[in-house]
N, C-alpha and C positions, 0 to 999 in steps of 0.2 A: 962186516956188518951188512954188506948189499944181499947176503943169504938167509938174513933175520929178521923177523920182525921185530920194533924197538918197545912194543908195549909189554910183551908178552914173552919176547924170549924163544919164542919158536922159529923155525923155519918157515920161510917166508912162502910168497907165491914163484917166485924163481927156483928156488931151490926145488922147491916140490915139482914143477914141471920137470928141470932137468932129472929127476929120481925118479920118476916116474917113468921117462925115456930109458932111463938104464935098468931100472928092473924090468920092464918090459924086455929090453933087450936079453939080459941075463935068463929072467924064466923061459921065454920063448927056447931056449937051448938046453936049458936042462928039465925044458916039461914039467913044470910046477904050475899052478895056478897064482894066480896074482886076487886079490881081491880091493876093494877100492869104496871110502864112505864119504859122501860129504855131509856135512852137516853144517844146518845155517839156523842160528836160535830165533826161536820165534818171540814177533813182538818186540824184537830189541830194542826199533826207533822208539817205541812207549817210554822205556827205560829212562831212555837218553832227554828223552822228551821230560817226561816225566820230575827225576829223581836230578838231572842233569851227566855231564860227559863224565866227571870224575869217578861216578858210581857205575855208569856204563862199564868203566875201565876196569872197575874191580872186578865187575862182573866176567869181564872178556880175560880178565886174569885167573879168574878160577876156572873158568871152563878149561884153560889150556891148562896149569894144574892137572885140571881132574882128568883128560886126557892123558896128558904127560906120564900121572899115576897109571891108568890103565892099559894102556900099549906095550910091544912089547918091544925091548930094544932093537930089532931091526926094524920096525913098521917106520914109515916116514911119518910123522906128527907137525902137520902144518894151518898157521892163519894167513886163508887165501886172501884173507880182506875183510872190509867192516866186521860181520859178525860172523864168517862163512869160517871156517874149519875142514880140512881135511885129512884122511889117512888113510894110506897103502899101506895093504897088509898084506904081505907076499905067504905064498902057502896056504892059503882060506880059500876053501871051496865055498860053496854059494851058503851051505847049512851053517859053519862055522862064523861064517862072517854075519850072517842073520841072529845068530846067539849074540856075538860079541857087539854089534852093536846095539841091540835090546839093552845088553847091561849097560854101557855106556848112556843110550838113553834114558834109564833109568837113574842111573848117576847123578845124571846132570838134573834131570828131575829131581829128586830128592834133597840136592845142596841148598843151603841157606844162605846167600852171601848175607853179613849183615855191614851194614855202611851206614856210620853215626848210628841212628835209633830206629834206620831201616832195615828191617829183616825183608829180603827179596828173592823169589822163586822162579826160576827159569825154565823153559822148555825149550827142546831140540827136536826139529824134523830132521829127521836124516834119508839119503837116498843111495842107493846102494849098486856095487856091479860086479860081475867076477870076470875077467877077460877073457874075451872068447880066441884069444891067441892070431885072430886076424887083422882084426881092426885098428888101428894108431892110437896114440894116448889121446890124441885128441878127440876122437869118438870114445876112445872109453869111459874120457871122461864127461863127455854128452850125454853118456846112457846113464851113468850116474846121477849126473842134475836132472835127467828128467823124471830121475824116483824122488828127486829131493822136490822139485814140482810138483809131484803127484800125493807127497808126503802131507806137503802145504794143503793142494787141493782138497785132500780128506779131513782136513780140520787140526793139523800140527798136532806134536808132540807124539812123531809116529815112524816107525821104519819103513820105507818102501823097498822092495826086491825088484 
């Protein structure tokens, strides 16, 4: 259970670091590209604020859902925390991974959760990186959040490269 999150069923922030170290590790040797998203819903604390924690939850329930649905079984698929989400996606060069998370933003855009007699509509900044095969996870994934920063700075519900 210490590699999962308990709301949602995904992999946690632990897990996700150590998978991140090891497919770093693995592609570095066999010359593949690694690709890398995060993604943090915007406006969440409204939600929570809002509507209250319970419907927050639905809502952090569907995202990883809709997630879950559109990855593929090797991608790691994790909640880093509050409303932050992440996924390594090994084999995605810069283009492919700029597609795929498009759709996924889209996705998540589109879904209705509905909780009691509220129908509620989400948006996702995501920020985006392809490994440049030098740098540690931990820079890679800096270079990540700082598209997911720059995602936000443009006014959310957007992909940054």
């Amino acid at each position: 259970a210490a590699l999962t999150d308990g709301l949602t069923g995904m992999q946690n922030r632990r897990y996700f670091d150590d998978a991140l170290k090891e497919y770093l590790e693995e592609f570095r040797r066999i010359d593949k590209p690694v690709g890398l998203m995060i993604l943090d819903l915007d406006h969440f604390k409204q939600v929570n604020d809002t509507h209250g924690h319970d419907v927050g939850d639905e809502v952090l329930r569907a995202v990883a859902n809709c997630l879950k649905d559109m990855t593929r079984y090797h991608d790691v698929v994790a909640r880093l925390g509050g409303e932050e989400f992440a996924v390594v996606t090994p084999n995605m060069d810069a283009e492919l991974l700029s597609k795929f998370a498009e759709r996924i933003r889209k996705a998540i855009a589109n879904m209705s959760i509905l909780s009691g007699n509220v129908r509620l509509k989400i948006t996702t900044s995501v920020g985006l990186a392809v490994w440049d095969r030098k740098e540690t996870a931990e820079e890679f994934y800096r270079r990540a959040d700082r598209q997911l920063y720059e995602a936000k700075r443009q006014g959310r519900n957007r992909v940054c490269a």
